[in-house]
N, C-alpha and C positions, 0 to 999 in steps of 0.2 A: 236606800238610794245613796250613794255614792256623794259625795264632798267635791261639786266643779273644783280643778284644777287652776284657780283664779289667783293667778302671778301677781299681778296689781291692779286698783282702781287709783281712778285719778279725772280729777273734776277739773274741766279747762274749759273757759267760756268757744275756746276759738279750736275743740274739739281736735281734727289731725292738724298736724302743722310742720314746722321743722322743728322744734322740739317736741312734739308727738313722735315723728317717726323716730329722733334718738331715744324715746324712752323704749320703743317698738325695739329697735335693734340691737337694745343693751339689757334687755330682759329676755331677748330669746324665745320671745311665744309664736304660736304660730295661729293663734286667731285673736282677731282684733275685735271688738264689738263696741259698737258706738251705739248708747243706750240713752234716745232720746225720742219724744215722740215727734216732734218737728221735724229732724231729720231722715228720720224712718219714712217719711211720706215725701222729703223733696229729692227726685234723684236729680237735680242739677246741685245740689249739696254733694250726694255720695257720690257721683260723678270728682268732685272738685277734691274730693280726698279718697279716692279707691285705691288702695293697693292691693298685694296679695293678702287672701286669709283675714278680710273684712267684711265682720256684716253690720248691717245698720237696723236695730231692731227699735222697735216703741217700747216703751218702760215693761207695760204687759206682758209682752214676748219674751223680752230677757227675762224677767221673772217665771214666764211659762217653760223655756228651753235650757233655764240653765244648767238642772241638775240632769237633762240629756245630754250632755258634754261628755264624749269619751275619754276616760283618763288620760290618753295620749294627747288631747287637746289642751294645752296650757295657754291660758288666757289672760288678757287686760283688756278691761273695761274702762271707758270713757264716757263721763259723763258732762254734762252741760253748765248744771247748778247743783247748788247743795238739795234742794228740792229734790232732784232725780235721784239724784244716792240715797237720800231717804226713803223714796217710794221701792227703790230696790231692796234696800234694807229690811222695810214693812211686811214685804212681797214675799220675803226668805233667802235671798241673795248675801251669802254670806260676804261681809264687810267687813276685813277684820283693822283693816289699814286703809286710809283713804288720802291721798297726796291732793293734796290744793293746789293745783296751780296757778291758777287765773280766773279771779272774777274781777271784771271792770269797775274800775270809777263811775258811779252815776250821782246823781242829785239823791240825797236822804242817804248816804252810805258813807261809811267809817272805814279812811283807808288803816288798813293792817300792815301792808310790808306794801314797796313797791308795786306789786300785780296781785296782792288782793286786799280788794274793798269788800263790805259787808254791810247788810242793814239788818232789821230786826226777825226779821225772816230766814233769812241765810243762817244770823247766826241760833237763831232757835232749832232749824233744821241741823247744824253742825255740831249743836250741845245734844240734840236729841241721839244721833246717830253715835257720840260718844258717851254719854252717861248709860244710852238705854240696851243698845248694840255693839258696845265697849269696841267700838272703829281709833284705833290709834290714828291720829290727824295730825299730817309734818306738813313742810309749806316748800319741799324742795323742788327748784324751777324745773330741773335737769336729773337725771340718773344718779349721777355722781352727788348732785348736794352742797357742792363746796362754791355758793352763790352767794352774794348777797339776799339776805332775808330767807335763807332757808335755817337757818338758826332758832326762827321766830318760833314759840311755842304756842300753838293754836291750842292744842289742848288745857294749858293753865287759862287761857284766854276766855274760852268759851265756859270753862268750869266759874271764875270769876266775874264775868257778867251779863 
């Protein structure tokens, strides 16, 4: 079985957005997959971020479909939490890089840069998906990178506590 075609993942609480679609634009893929099981079921969600060359699968699916991707399919994947990316990981969904975007500030969570906060879960999910599935983890907002807080090093981070 063939090696999906997987351009990049990248974990955003607020899934497509306006900086979704510039990472969509500046990586040149042509299918989009939004790999969450919440939004796989609400179509006024995929409604509210449909473009071309999007699907919106539950964790399962993606893990069931990925390595049916024709090579001519070059892909990024979006996921929701660090949680998803894991279960993709676990699943067989090769992760070799996972860009952070954005997880919220809530109550019990340690902010990291600007737009990502973390609790003891995220960051177990984050250490796991790098020690175990050796996923290189950057925190760049944008395509480019040259942001505030994409400097930040998630990987020493999560190695360290």
């Amino acid at each position: 079985m063939a090696e999906p075609n997987i351009k990049a993942v990248r974990l955003d609480e607020r899934l497509i957005h306006g900086q979704g679609r510039l990472w969509i634009s500046n990586l040149g893929v042509n299918l989009v997959i939004v790999a969450n099981d919440e939004v796989a079921k609400s179509h006024i969600q995929q409604q509210l971020m449909a473009s071309v060359g999007i699907r919106f699968f539950s964790l399962a699916e993606t893990i069931d479909k990925i390595f049916k991707a024709a090579p001519r399919q070059t892909i990024f994947i979006i996921v929701k939490t660090p949680q998803d990316a894991l279960k993709l990981a676990e699943g067989g969904v090769p992760i070799k890089a996972l860009n952070v975007g954005n997880i919220h500030m809530k109550d019990g969570k340690t902010r990291l840069t600007n737009f990502i906060s973390v609790d003891a879960d995220d960051l177990n999910a984050l250490r796991t998906l790098h020690e175990k599935y050796h996923a290189n983890l950057n925190t760049r907002t944008t395509p480019l990178g040259n942001d505030v807080g994409s400097d930040f090093d998630l990987n020493d981070y999560v190695a360290t506590h």
